[in-house]
C-alpha positions as a LaTeX table, in Angstrom:
\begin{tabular}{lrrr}
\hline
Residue & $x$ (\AA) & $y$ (\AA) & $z$ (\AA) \\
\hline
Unk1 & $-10.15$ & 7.53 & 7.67 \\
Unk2 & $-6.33$ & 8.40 & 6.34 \\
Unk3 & $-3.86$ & 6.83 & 5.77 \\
Unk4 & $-0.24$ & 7.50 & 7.70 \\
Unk5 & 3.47 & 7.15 & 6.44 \\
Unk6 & 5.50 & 6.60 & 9.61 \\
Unk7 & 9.00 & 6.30 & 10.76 \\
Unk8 & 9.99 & 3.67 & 12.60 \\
Unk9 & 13.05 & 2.92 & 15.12 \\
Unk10 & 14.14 & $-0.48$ & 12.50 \\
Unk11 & 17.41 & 0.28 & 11.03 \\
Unk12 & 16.98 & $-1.09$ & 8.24 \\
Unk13 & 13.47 & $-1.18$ & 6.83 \\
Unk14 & 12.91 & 2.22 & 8.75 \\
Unk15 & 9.16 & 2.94 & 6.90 \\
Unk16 & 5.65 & 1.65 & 7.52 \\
Unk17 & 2.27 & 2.44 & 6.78 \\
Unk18 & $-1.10$ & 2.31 & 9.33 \\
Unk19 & $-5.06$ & 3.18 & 8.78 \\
Unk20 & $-6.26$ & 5.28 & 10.93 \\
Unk21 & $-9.87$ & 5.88 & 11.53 \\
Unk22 & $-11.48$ & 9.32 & 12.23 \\
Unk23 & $-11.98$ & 8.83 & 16.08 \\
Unk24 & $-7.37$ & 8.23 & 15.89 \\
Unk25 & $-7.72$ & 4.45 & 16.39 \\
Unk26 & $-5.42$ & 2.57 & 14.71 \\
Unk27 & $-7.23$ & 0.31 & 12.00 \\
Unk28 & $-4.14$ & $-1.68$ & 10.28 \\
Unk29 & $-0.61$ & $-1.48$ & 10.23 \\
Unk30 & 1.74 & $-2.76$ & 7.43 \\
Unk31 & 4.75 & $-4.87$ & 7.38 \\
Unk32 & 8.00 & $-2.16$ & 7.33 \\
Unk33 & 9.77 & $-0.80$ & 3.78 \\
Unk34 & 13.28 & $-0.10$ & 3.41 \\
Unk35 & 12.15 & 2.51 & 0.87 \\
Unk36 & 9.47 & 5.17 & 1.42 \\
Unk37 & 8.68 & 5.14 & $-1.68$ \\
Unk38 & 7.63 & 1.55 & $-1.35$ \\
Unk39 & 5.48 & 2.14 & 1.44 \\
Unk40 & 3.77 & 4.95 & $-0.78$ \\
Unk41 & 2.99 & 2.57 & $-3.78$ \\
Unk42 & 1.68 & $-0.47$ & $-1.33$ \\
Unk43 & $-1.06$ & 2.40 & $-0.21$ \\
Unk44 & $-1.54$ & 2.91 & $-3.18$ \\
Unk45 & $-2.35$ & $-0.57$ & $-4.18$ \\
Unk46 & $-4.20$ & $-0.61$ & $-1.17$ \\
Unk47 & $-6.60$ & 1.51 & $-2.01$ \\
Unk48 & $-7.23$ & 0.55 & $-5.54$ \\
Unk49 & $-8.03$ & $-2.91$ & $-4.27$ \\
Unk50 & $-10.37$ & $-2.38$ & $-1.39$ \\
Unk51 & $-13.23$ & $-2.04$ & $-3.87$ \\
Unk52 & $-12.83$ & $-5.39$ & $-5.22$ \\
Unk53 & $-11.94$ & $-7.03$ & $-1.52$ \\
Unk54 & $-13.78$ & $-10.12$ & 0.02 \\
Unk55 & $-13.82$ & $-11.15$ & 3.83 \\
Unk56 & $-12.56$ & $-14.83$ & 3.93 \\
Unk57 & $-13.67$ & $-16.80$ & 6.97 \\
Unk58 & $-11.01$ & $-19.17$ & 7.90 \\
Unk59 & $-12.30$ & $-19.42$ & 11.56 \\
Unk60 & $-14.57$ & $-22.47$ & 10.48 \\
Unk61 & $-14.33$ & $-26.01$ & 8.54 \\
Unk62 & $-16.30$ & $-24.62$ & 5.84 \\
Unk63 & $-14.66$ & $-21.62$ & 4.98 \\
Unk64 & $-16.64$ & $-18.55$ & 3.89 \\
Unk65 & $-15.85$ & $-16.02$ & 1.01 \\
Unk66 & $-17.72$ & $-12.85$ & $-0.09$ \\
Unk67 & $-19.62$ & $-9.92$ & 2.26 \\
Unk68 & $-20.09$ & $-10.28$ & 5.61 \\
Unk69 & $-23.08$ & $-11.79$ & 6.82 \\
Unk70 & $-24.22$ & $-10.45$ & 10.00 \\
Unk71 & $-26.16$ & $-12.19$ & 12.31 \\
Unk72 & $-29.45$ & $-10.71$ & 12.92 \\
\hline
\end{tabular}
């Protein structure tokens, strides 16, 4: 997995960000950044937080947070 600065066509917030898994699929893709640099340090942040992330359900009435409980 990696992640990938990119250049995009807005003229005014002409950065993004996207995850891309190993097999090239596109995982996630962030909101655009005027500043590269800004784009950088939300990665960053990123990636420091995913060890402390949660899934949150909001599909159903009773909402769900924590790991993912998979149906067996």
């Amino acid at each position: 997995m990696k992640y990938q600065i990119v250049r995009s066509k807005h003229p005014t917030q002409p950065y993004f960000w996207r995850i891309v898994a190993d097999n090239g699929q596109t995982i996630a893709v962030s909101e655009n950044y005027v500043a590269k640099a800004s784009a950088i340090s939300m990665i960053e942040a990123v990636i420091r937080a995913t060890g402390r992330a949660t899934v949150e359900d909001l599909t159903h009435q009773q909402a769900h947070t924590g790991p993912i409980q998979r149906a067996s």
